[in-house]
C-alpha positions in Angstrom: 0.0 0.0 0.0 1.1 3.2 -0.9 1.0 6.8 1.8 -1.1 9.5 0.0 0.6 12.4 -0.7 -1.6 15.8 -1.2 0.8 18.1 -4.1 1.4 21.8 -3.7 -0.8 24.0 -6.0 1.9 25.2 -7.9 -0.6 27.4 -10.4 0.4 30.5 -9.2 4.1 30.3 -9.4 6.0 32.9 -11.0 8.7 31.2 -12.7 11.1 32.9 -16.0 11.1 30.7 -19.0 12.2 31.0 -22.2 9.1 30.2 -24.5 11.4 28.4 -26.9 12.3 25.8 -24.4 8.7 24.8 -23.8 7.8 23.9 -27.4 9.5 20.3 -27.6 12.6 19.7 -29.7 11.0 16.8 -32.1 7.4 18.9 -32.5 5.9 19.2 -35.9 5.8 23.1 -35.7 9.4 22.6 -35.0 10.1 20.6 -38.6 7.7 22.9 -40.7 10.4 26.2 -39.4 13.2 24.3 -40.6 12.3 23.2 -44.0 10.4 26.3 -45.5 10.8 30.0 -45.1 7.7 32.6 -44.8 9.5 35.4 -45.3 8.1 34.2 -48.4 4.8 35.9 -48.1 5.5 39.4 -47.7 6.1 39.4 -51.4 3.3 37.4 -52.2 0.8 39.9 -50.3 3.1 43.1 -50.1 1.0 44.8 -53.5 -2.3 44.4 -51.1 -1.1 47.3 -48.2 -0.2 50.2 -48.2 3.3 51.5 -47.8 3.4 54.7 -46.1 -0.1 55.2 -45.4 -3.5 53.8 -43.0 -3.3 51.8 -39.9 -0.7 49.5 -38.8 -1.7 45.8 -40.1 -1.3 42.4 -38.4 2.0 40.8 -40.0 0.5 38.9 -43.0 2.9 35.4 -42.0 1.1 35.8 -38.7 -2.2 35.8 -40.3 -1.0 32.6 -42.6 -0.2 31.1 -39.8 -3.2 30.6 -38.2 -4.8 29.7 -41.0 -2.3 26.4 -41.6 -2.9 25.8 -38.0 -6.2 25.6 -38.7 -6.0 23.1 -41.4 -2.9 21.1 -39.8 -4.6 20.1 -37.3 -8.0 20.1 -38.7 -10.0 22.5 -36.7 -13.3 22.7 -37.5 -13.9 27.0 -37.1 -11.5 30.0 -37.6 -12.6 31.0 -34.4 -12.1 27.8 -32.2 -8.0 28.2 -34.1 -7.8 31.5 -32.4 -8.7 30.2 -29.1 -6.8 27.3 -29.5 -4.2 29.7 -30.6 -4.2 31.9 -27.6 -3.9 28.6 -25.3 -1.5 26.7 -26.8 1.9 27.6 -26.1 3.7 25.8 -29.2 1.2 27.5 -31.5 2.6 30.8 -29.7 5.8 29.5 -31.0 4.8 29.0 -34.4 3.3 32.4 -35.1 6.2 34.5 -33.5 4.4 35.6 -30.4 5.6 34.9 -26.4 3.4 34.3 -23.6 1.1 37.3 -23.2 1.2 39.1 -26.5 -2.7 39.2 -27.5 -3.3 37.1 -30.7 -5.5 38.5 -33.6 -9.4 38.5 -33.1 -10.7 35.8 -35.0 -12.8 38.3 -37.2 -9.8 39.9 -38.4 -7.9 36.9 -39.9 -11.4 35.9 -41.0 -11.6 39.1 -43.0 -8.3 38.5 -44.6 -8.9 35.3 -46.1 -12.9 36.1 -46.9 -12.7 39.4 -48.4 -8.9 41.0 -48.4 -6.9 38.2 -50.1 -7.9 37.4 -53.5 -7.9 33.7 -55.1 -4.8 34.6 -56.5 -2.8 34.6 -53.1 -3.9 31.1 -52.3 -2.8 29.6 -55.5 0.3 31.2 -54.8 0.5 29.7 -51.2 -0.2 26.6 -52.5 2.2 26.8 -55.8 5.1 27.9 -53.2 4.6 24.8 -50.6 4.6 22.4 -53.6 7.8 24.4 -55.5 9.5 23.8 -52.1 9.0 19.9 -52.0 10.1 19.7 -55.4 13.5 21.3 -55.0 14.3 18.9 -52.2 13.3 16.3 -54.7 10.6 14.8 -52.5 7.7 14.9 -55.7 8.1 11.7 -57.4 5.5 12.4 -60.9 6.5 10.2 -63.6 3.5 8.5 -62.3 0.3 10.6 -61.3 -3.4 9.9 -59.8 -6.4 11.9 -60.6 -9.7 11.6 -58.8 -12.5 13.6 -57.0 -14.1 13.5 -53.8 -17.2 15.3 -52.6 -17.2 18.0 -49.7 -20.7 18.7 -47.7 -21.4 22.2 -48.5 -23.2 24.5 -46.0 -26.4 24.4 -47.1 -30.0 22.6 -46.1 -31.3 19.9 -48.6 -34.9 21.4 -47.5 -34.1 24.4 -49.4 -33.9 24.4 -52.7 -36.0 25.6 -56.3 -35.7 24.3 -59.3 -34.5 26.0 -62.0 -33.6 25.2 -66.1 -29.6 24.9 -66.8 -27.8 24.7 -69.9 -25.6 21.5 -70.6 -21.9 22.7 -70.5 -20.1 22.3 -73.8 -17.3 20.0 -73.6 -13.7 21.2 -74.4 -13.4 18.4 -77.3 -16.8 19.4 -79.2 -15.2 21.8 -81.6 -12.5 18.8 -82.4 -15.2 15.7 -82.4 -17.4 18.0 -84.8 -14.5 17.9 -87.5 -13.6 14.5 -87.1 -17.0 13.4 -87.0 -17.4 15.5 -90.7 -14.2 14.0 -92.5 -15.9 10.5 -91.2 -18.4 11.1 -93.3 -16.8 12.4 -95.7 -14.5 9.3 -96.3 -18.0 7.3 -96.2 -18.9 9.6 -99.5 -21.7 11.6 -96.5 -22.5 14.9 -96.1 -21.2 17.3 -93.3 -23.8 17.6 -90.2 -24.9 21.0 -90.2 -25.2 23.0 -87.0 -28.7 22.8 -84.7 -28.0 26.4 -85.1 -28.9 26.4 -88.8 -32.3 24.8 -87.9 -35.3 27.2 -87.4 -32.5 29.7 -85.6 -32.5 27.7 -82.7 -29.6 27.5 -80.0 -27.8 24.7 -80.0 -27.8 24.5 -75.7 -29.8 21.8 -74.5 -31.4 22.8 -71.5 -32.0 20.7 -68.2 -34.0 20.6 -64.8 -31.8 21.1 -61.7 -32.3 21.8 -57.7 -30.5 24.7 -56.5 -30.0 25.6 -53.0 -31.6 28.5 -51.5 -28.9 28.3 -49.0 -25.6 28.2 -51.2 -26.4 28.5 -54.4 -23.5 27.9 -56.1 -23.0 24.4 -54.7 -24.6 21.5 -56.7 -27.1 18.8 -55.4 -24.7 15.5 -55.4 -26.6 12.0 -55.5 -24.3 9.4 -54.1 -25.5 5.7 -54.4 -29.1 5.0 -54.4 -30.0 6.8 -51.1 -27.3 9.4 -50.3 -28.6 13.0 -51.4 -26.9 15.9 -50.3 -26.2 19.6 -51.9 -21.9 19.4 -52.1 -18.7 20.7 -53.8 -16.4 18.1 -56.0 -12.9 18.6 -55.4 -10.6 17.3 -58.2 -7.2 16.4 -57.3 -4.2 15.0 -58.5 -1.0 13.4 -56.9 2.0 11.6 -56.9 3.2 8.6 -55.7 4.4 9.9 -52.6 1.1 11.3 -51.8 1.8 15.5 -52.8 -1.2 17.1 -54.2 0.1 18.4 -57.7 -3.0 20.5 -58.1 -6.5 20.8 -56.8 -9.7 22.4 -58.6 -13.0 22.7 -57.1 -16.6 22.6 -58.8 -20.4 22.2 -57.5 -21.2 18.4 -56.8 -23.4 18.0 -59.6 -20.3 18.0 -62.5 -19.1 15.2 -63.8 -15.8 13.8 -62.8 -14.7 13.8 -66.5 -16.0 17.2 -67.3 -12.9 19.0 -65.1 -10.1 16.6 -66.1 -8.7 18.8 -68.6 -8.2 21.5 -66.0 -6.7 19.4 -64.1 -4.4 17.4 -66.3 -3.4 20.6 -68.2 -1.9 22.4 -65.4 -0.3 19.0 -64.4 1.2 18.5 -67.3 3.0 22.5 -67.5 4.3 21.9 -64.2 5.7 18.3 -64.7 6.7 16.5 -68.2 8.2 13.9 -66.5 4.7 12.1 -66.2 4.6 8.9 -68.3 1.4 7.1 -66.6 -2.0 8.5 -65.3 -4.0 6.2 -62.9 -7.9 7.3 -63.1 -11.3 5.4 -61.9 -13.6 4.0 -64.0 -15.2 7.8 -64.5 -12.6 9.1 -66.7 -12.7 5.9 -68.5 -14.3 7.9 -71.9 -12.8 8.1 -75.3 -11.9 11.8 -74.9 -9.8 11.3 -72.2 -8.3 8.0 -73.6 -7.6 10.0 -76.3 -6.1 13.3 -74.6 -3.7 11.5 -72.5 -2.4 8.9 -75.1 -2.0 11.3 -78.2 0.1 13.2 -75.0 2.3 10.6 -75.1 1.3 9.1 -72.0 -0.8 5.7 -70.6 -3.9 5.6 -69.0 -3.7 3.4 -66.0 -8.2 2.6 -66.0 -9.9 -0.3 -64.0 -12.3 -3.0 -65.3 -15.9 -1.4 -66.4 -18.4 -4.1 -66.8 -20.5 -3.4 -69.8 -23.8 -1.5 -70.0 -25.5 -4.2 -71.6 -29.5 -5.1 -71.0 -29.5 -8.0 -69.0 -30.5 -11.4 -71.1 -28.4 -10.0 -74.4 -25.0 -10.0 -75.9 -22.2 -7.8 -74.3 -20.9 -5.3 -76.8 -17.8 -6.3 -76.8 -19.4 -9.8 -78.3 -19.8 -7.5 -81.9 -16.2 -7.6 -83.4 -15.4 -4.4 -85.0 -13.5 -5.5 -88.6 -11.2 -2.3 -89.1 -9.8 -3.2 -92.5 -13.0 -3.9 -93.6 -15.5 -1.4 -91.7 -17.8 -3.5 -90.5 -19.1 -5.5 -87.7 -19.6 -9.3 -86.9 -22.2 -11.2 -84.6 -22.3 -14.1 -82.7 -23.7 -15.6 -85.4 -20.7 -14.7 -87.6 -23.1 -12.0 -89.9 -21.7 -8.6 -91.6 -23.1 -5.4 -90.1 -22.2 -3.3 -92.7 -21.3 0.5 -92.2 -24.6 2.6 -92.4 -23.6 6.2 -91.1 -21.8 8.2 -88.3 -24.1 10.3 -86.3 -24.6 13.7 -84.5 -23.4 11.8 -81.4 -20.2 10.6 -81.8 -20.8 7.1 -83.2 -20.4 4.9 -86.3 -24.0 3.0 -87.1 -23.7 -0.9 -88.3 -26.5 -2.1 -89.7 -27.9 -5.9 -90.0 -29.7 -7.5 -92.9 -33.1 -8.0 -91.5 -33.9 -10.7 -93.8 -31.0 -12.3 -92.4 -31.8 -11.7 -88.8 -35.3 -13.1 -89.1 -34.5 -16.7 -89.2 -31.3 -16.2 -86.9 -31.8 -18.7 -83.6 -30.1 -15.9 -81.1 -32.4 -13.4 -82.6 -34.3 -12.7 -79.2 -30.8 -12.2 -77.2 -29.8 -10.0 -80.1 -32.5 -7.1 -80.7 -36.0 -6.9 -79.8 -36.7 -4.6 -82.8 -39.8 -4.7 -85.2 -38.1 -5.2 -88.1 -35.5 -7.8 -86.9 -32.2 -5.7 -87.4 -29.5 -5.1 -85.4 -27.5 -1.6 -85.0 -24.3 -1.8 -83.4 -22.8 1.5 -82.6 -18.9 2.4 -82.5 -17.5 5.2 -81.4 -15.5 7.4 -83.6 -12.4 7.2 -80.9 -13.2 3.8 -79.5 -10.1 2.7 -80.7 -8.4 4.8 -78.1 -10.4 3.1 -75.2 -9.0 -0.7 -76.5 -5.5 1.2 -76.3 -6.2 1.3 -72.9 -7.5 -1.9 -72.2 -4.6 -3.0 -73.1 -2.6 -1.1 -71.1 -4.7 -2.3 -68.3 -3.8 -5.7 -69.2 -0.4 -4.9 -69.3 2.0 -5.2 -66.1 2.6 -1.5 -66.0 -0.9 -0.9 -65.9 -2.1 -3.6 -63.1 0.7 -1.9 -60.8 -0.3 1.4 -61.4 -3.6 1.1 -61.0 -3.0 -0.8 -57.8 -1.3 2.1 -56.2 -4.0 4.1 -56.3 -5.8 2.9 -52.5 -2.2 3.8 -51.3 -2.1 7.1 -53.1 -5.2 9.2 -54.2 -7.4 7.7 -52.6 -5.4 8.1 -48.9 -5.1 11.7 -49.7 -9.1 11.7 -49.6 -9.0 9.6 -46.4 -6.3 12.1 -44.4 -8.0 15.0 -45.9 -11.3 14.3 -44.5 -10.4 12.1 -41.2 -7.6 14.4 -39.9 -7.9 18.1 -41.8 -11.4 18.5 -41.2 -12.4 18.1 -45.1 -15.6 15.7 -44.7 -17.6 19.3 -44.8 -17.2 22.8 -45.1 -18.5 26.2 -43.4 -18.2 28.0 -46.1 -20.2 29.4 -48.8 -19.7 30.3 -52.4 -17.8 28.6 -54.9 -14.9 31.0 -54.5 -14.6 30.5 -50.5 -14.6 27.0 -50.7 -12.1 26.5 -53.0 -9.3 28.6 -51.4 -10.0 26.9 -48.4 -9.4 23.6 -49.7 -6.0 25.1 -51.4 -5.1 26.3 -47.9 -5.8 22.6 -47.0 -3.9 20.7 -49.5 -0.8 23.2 -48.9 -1.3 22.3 -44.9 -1.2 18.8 -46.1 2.4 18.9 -48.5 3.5 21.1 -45.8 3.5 18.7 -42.9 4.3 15.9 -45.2 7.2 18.1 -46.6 8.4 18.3 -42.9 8.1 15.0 -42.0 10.4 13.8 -44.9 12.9 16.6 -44.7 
């Protein structure tokens, strides 16, 4: 048995300490000073004050500060950072501050970032955390992974009107439009004329969608069959040592494949070493088969069972004959070439005569007049490009590294930086917070390796 023993309240102790002897020697704060120098942002915010004139600012690398604590350690508000700010000795290390200096009111730093710093200044922030990772050689891109995750946007599903959109045009219509025309014209067709030529019509198609009364530039996102929620997308691409090479941000309702070109574009400027590019089944489309590989590059793409109506042949059952242009069934019949259409694909055509004593004919086509019409896209040779890449051992590995890569970004984003949600609103907000994020993220990861 051991005597109890009552301690001295020692609270009210005057004692002299050095504040740089409190903060322990292994701490991350510690790492982050050592590897990366924000003297740096003076000259990225220096145009936005004043030299010689109004009243005497809070030091802008304070202000960025805070805002990295914030997303280092994933706190959920601005304002609970400030508090945690005041308390915390280390992070009274970090920002340059000893033990009774008053810290910034939350509303102030909130101002910076909301209305004083434009978009600009986080890209910046971002770009200069990444530039300094890839000078110690730590941003490994001859292989990259591209993929999106959705973030909860501030907004009530409750509230919400519905309103008519027009479809985005893709960045490849333009170049599909002429390729589908000299088709034709090889097939001894005439050019497709423009919807615009028809009864002065716009060629826009138009489409029903729910917009929050809350947020309205965030985008109603349907996940599964039961999972409705109004979100951002966040598009992001890394390495394979897990830095985020860039980051774009769009409302949850817009297709995966509709931002890769952003994406891959500014990849691509800031690194030509890349030589493979691991995506999800969702990028798996001709135009981005095509993009990537005509780059000079492979497309690392997973398995996508076929969209087939259940009871008849898979597509991939039709053998496309490229010397001779046309298609064969199961049952070893032509399809001969009948014309490419408006939307994007080459039309093979049965003999119906044929078809109408065929045995398979009911797993074949249910139509009246018992022919088949196989459909090829004009760029589908690009998609068995990379099917056989997938096949390949290259493409296997690649593809495997994504759970360890991409996808563990999305996992440390959300689990420890707070990213399963934001509190802000307005497409604009929301993404230079998550730029501020990823930056926190190569930043501690920069760090830790150094």
């Amino acid at each position: 048995m051991k005597m109890l023993k009552r301690s001295e309240d020692l609270r009210y102790i005057t004692k002299f300490a050095c504040l740089d002897s409190l903060v322990p020697k292994g701490h991350l704060l510690r790492k982050i000073e050592k590897v990366i120098d924000f003297g740096k942002i003076y000259g990225i915010v220096e145009h936005l004050y004043c030299e010689d004139n109004g009243r005497p600012a809070v030091d802008p690398v304070v202000l960025v500060k805070i805002v990295l604590l914030q997303h280092l350690y994933g706190i959920k508000s601005l304002r609970q950072t400030v508090k945690e700010v005041d308390m915390n000795i280390a992070y009274r290390w970090f920002i340059g501050y000893d033990i009774d200096t008053p810290v910034p009111h939350f509303a102030t730093v909130s101002y910076a970032f909301a209305s004083r710093f434009p978009s600009e200044v986080f890209e910046e922030i971002f770009a200069w955390v990444l530039e300094a990772a890839v000078k110690r050689g730590l941003v490994k891109a001859e292989m990259i992974f591209i993929d999106a995750t959705h973030i909860k946007a501030n907004a009530n599903l409750k509230k919400h009107r519905e309103e008519l959109a027009v479809k985005a045009a893709r960045v490849y219509d333009e170049q599909l439009r002429e390729e589908i025309n000299a088709d034709r014209a090889s097939h001894g067709k005439k050019p497709l004329r423009d919807k615009d030529d028809d009864n002065n019509t716009t060629s826009g198609e138009t489409r029903e969608i729910s917009v929050s009364t809350t947020d309205p530039e965030s985008g109603l996102f349907h996940k599964g069959e039961h999972k409705v929620e109004f979100a951002y997308t966040a598009h992001v691409a890394c390495d394979k040592n897990n830095f985020i090479l860039d980051c774009e941000v769009t409302p949850g309702n817009v297709h995966d494949s509709m931002v890769f070109d952003r994406v891959y574009d500014v990849v691509m400027d800031r690194f030509e070493e890349v030589r493979t590019v691991a995506v999800d089944a969702g990028y798996k489309t001709p135009w981005i088969c095509k993009k990537v590989q005509e780059s000079g590059r492979n497309l690392s793409t997973p398995y996508k069972r076929p969209m087939s109506k259940r009871g008849f042949f898979h597509s991939y059952e039709y053998v496309y004959d490229e010397y001779y242009n046309c298609v064969i069934c199961t049952n070893n019949q032509v399809l001969s070439y009948s014309t490419t259409n408006r939307g994007d694909y080459r039309e093979f055509k049965s003999n119906p005569k044929i078809c109408a004593a065929c045995p398979q004919l009911s797993r074949c086509t249910e139509s009246a007049n018992h022919q088949k019409v196989v459909t090829k896209h004009i760029w589908a040779h690009h998609i068995d490009a990379a099917e056989d890449f997938r096949h390949s051992p290259a493409g296997r590995e690649s593809y495997c590294l994504r759970s360890r890569t991409i996808e563990r970004v999305f996992a440390d984003a959300k689990e420890k930086h707070g990213m399963r949600y934001t509190l802000h609103k307005g497409l604009d907000r929301v993404r230079n917070w998550v730029r501020l994020k990823f930056a926190a993220m190569n930043l501690k990861k920069l760090a830790m390796w150094a």
